[in-house]
N, C-alpha and C positions, 0 to 999 in steps of 0.2 A: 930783460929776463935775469934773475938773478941768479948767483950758482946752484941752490937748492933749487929749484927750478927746473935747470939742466940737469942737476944731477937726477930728480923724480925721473922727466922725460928720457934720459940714458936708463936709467934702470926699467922702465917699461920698456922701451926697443931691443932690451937685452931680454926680460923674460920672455917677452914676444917672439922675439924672434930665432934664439935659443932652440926652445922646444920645436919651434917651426923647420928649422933648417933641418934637425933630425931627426921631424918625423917625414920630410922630403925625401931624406938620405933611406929612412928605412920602407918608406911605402916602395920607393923607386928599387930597392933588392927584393922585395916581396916582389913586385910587379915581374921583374926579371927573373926571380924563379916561379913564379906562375905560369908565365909564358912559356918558360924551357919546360916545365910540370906539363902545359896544357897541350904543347906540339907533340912531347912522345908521348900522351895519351891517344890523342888522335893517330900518331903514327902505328902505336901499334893496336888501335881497332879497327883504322882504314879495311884491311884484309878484312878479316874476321864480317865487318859490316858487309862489304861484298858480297860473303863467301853467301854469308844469307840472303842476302837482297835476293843475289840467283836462286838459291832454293828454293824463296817465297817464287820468282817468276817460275818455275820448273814447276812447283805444285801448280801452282794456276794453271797453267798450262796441261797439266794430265787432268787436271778436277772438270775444263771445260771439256776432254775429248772425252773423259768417262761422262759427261751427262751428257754429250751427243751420242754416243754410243747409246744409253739407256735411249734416249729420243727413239732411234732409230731401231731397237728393239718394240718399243710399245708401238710404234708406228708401222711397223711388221707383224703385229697380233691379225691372224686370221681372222678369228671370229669379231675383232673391231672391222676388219673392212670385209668382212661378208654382212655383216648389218649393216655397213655402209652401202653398200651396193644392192643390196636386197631391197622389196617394200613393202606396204603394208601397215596395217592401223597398231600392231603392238610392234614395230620397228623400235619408235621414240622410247618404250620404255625399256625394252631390252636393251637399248645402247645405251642409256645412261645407267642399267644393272653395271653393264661389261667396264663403263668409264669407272664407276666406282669399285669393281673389285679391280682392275687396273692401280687404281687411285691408292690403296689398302695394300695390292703387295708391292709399292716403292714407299719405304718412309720416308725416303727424303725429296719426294714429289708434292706438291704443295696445291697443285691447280692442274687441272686438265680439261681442254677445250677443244672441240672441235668444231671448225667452223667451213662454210663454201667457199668457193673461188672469189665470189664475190661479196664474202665477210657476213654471212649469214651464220646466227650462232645454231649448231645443231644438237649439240649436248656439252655441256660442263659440269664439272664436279670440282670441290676443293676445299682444303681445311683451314685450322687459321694455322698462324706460328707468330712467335712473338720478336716484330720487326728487333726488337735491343738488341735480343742473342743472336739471331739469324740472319741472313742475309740472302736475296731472291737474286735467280739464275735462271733464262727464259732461253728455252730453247723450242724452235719451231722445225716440222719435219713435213712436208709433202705427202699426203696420201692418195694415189690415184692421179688421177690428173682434175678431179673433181673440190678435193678436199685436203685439209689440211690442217695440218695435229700441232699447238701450242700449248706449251707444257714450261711450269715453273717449278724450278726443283729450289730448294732452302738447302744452304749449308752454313756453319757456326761460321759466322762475322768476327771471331777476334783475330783468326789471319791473317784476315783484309784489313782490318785496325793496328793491326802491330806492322802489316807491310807499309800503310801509309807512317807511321810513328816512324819506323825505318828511313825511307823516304826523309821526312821532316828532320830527323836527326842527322843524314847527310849532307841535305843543301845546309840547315845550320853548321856542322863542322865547315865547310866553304867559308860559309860566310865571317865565319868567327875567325881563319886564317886568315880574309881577305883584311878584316876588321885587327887582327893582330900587332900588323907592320903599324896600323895609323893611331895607336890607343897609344904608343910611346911618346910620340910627339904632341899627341895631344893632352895626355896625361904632367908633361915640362911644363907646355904652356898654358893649361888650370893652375898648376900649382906657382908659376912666375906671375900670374893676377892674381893668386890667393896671396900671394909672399909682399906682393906691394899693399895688395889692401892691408895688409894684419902691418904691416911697418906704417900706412897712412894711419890707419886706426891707430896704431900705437902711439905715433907722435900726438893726435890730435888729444886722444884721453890724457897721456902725460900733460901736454899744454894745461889743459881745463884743471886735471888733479894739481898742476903745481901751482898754479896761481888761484885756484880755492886752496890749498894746503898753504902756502905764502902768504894770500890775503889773510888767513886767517892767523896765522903767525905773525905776522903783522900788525893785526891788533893787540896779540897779546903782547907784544912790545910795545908799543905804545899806551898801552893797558899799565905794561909795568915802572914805565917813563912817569905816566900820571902819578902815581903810587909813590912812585921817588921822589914826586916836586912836592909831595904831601895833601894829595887826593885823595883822602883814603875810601869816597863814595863809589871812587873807579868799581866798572861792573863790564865781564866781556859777555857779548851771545854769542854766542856758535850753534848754528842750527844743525851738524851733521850730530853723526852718531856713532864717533870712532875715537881715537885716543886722544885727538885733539881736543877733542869736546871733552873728553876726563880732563886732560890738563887744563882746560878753562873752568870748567870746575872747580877743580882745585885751588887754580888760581883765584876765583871769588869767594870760595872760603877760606882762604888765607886772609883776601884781604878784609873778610866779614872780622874775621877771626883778631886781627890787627886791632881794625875799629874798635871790636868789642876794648880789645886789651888795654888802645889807648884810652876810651872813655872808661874802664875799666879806672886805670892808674891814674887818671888824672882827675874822679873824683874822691878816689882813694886819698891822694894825693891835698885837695880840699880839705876833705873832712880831716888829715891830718892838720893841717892848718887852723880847722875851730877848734880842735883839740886842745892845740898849745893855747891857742885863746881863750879859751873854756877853763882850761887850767889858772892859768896866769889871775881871770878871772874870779874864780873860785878861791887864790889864796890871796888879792886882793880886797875883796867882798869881805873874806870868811873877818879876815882882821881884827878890822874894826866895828866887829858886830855885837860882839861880847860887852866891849866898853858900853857902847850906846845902849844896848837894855840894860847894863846895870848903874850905868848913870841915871837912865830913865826911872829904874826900878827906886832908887835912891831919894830921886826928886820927889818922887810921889810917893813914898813913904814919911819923907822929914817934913813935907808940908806942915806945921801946926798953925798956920792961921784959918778966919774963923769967914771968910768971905766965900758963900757960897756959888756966888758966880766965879770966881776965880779957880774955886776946888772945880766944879763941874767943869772950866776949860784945860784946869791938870787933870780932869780923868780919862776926858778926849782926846788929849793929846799922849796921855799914857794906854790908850786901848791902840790908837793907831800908831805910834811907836812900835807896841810889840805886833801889832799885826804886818807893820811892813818887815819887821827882824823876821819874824816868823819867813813871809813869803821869800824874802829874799834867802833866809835857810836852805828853803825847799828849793831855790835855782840856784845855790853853791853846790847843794847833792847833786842834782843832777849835772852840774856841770862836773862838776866831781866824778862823778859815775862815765858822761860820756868822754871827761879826760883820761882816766882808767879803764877804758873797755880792753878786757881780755883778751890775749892772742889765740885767733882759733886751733885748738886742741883735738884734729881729729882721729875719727877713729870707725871702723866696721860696724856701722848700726841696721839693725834690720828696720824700713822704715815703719810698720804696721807697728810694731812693738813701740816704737819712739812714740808715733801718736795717740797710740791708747794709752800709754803711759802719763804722758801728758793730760789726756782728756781728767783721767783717774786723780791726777795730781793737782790739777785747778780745777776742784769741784765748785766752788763762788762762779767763773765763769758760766758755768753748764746751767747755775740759776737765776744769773741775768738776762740768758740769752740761751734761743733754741738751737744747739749745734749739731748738724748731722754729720757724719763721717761716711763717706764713701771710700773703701779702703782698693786696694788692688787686689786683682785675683789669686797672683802668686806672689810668692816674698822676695823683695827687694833691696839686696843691701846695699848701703848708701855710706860713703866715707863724711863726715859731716861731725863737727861739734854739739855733741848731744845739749849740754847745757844753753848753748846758743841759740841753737836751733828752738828750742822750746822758746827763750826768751821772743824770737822771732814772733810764734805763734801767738802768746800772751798778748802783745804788743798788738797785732793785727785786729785781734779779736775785742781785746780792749779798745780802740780805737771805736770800732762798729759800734759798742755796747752805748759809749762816749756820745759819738757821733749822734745815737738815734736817742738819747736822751737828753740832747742840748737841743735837738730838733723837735724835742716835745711831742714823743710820739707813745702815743695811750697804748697800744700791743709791744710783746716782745719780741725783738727783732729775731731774725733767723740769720744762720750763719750757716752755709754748706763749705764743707771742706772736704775738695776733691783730691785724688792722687790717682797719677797714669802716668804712662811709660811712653815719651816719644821715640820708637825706634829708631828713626831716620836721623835722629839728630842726638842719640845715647846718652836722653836726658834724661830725666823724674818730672815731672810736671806735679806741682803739689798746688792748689787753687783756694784761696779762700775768698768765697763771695756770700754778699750780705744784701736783704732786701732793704738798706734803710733808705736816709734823705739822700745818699751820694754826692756827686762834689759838684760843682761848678768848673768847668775847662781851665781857669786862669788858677785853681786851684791845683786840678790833676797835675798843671805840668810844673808846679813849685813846690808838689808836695814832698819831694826827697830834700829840699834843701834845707841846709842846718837852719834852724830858728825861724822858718817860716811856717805860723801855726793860724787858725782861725778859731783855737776855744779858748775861753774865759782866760782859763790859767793856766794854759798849754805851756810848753817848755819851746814847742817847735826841735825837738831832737828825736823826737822814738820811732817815726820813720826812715830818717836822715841813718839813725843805729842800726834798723832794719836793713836796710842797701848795704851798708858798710858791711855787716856780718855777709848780706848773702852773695856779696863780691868777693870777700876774701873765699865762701866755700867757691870761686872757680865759675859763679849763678850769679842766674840776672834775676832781675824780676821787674813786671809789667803793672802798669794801673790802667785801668778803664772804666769809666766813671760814667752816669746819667742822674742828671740830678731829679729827684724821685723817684727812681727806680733801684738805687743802690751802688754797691761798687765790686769791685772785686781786683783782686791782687793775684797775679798769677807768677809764682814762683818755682823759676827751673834750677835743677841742680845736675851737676853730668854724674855722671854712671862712672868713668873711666879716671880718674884723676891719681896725681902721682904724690908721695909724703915726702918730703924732703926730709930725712932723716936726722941731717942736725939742726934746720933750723923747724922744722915741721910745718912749713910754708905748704899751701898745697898748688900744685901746677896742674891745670886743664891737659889729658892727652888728646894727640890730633881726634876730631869726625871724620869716620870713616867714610 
């Protein structure tokens, strides 16, 4: 295990177990003043709960002797036991008059039955009451030695619901004292198996977090070791989704960023080299060009003899004379031109305005070839060599026109020229694609190189000048080719870049 490692695992044992120890410390003073809180609560309702417990027993106690008392009053009505004792065919209904007006003067009599010794019913009456609210009280009384009186009186039930509520809140007070003394010790030891689990959990997450946070550390030092030996393909993954994984990130866009800069400077770096070759070239060539047409011109003016075949192989030899001076003119200029290319001169351009400007400025263009413009929605300034940047476009565009007329193609070619904004990567995307003959693969990927050309009279430079300008603006630019379906060039320039003030170099700032 290494020290970062231990140190992660120390640092979770310490947040872990931090917080844990004093919320120990302070459940355990709660706990303690709840118990002191909860004992003189109980002590001082113990009384109080008594005093009514008794109460509630004392009313019960007078509520049963006042409805034995009423018993024994209705069970003492005359005229109920002189119709009991009497007979006769209007007996049964007289006594059930007398049980019902009985019945009518006690409200709180419920049922009245009288029945024989031997359980025979001889009149009853009774009302309802509604069991929720009330609660039945059956009291029986002796009539005679014959008969006998059962009688249910109703009185309100919440009494008898609040005496049992009484009741249940005292065995609870018991029981919650009994339960008191043992919730201390049991409450140490939950919290000495929570205290181990949360330190085993602690270690364990630490372990797993330092050695995923170390593995992955890990690579990116070896990520950066690669980079150092001059790998600059090195690429790290980190699948999490925390600062590691930014720093790996960033880490591969640096080293995208390198790549770019070294292949950046090291074609830079070439094409400085056909430069001076180009040059050296150019005033080699230029020399001795002069002399040879005007020797030539010389030769085949002073001829005066009279031999027609001989005139006809001087006028041969004086038309291709001046047509090789001629052609090789035309590759001094151009070498000339791509020994002198311009240092880029930037400056705040809006890009809509650059290309309409453009478009307006090579009207010849617009009628060799059908050019659409798809511009962007909002305005986009771009620090960029205006004058360059056109030549860029020219160049492009001419090439397509070139291209689809070496390829002998009876329609006129189209040219779409896109522009869009990569935000992820705080570029310009400017696109120009064309439906002509397109390239061959062994072409696409030698088309940026100096003097590699496939038409007639091609120079092999005007792409090779394309790269060049769009590396120095800080921009790359892509080919992708299908042969009869066309081509396209897609060229990025950044959003963000910095002017060096005295030499006016421009420097790419970091992607965000």
């Amino acid at each position: 295990m290494s020290r970062f490692g231990l140190k992660i695992i120390g640092a979770m044992l310490l947040l872990a177990v931090i917080p844990l120890v004093t919320s120990i410390w302070l459940v355990a003073q709660v706990i303690e003043v709840s118990n002191n809180v909860a004992a003189g609560q109980v002590q001082q309702l113990a009384e109080p709960v008594s005093r009514s417990a008794s109460a509630y027993r004392a009313l019960f106690r007078a509520l049963k002797a006042k409805l034995k008392l009423q018993g024994q009053l209705i069970g003492g009505d005359s005229t109920l036991r002189a119709l009991l004792a009497g007979a006769g065919g209007e007996r049964p209904a007289a006594l059930r008059k007398r049980a019902a007006a009985l019945l009518a003067a006690h409200r709180d009599l419920a049922s009245l039955r009288v029945a024989t010794g031997d359980g025979r019913e001889l009149v009853k009456v009774a009302r309802s009451f509604d069991p929720q609210r009330m609660r039945d009280l059956r009291v029986t009384h002796p009539i005679g030695d014959k008969a006998r009186l059962e009688l249910v009186f109703v009185t309100p039930r919440a009494p008898f619901d609040d005496f049992r509520a009484l009741g249940r809140a005292q065995r609870d007070a018991v029981d919650v004292g009994k339960l008191r003394g043992e919730l201390e010790s049991l409450y140490r030891m939950v919290f000495l198996i929570i205290f181990g689990a949360v330190v085993l959990v602690a270690m364990v997450m630490g372990l797993l977090i330092a050695r995923r946070t170390t593995r992955r550390i890990s690579r990116l030092v070896g990520a950066t070791r690669e980079v150092a030996a001059g790998h600059l393909d090195t690429q790290v993954r980190l699948e999490s989704r925390d600062e590691v994984r930014e720093l790996g990130e960033a880490f591969n866009e640096m080293v995208r960023e390198l790549r770019d800069s070294r292949g950046r400077i090291a074609y830079l770096e070439k094409i400085g080299a056909w430069q001076e070759i180009a040059r050296r070239l150019a005033h080699e060539i230029k020399n001795p060009l002069t002399p040879i047409q005007l020797a030539a011109q010389q030769l085949h003016r002073q001829f005066a003899g009279d031999d027609p075949a001989f005139r006809r192989t001087l006028d041969d030899a004086y038309d291709i004379i001046t047509e090789e001076v001629d052609g090789l003119r035309r590759l001094v200029t151009a070498f000339s031109s791509f020994a002198k290319l311009p240092r880029v001169q930037a400056g705040a351009v809006e890009l809509h305005n650059l290309i309409d400007d453009f478009l307006k400025s090579h009207v010849e263009l617009s009628e060799q070839a059908e050019i659409r413009y798809t511009p962007l929605d909002n305005e986009c300034l771009v620090l960029v060599d205006r004058m360059l940047l056109k030549h860029v476009l020219v160049n492009l565009i001419e090439n397509a026109i070139q291209a689809g007329a070496e390829a002998g193609l009876e329609r006129t070619i189209a040219v779409e020229l896109t522009a869009s904004i990569d935000e992820p990567r705080r570029e310009v995307l400017l696109t120009i694609a064309d439906d002509g003959p397109g390239m061959d693969p062994e072409t696409v990927s030698r088309a940026f190189d100096p003097y590699y050309t496939t038409k007639e009279h091609g120079t092999g430079l005007g792409l090779a000048i394309v790269k060049k300008i769009v590396l120095e603006h800080q921009g790359s630019i892509e080919l992708s080719s299908t042969p009869g379906e066309g081509t396209r060039f897609s060229l990025r320039l950044p959003l963000e870049v910095h002017v060096d003030a005295t030499t006016g170099q421009l420097t790419r700032l970091s992607r965000r």
